[in-house]
C-alpha positions in Angstrom: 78.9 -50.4 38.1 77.3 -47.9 36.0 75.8 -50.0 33.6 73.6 -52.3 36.1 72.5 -49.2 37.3 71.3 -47.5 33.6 69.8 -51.0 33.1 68.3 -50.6 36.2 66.5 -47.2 35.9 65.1 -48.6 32.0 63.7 -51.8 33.5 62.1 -49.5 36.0 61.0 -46.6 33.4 59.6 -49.2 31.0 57.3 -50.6 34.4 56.3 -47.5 35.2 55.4 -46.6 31.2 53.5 -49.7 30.8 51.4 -49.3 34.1 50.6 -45.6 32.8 49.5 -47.1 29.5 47.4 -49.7 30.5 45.5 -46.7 33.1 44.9 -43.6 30.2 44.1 -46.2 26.9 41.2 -46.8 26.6 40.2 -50.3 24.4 37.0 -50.6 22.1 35.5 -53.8 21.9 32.8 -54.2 18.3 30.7 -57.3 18.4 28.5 -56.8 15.5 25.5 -59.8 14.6 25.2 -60.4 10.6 21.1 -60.6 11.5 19.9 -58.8 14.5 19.4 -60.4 17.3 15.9 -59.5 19.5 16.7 -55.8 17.2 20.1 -55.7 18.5 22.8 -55.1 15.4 25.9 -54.3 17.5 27.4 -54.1 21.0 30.6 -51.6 21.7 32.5 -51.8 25.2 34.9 -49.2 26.1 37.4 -51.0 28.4 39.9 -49.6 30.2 42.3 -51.1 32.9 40.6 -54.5 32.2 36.7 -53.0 33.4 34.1 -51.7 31.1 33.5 -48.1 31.3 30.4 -47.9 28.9 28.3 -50.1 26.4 26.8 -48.7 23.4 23.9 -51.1 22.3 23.0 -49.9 18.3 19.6 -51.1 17.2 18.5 -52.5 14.0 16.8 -49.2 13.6 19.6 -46.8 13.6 19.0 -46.0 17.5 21.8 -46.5 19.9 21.6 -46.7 23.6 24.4 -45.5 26.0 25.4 -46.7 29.5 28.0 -45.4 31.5 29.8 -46.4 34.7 29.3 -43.8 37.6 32.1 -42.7 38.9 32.5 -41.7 42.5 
């Protein structure tokens, strides 16, 4: 009786973990061109919970560009 309960209480634990994970990490996505592309070198997304939070466009010279999502 005990043990379906421990088993339980980890299956649940490791839901809750993984839900809690997937809201605070935040992913960064590179996607770097060998030539520039219309002066574009690179692109970075900052994902997190499976929505882009900000792009980061770096120009061929040296500039980089933020944009952020608002938040309410």
């Amino acid at each position: 009786m005990i043990m379906p309960a421990i088993v339980s209480v980890v299956i649940l634990m490791a839901a809750v973990g993984y839900v809690a994970f997937r809201k605070f990490s935040v992913t960064r996505q590179e996607i770097e061109f060998g030539a520039p592309q219309d002066g574009v070198r690179a692109i970075y997304l900052d994902i997190r919970e499976d929505t882009v939070r900000g792009l980061h466009i770096l120009y061929s010279d040296g500039t980089m560009s933020e944009v952020r999502t608002p938040r309410a």
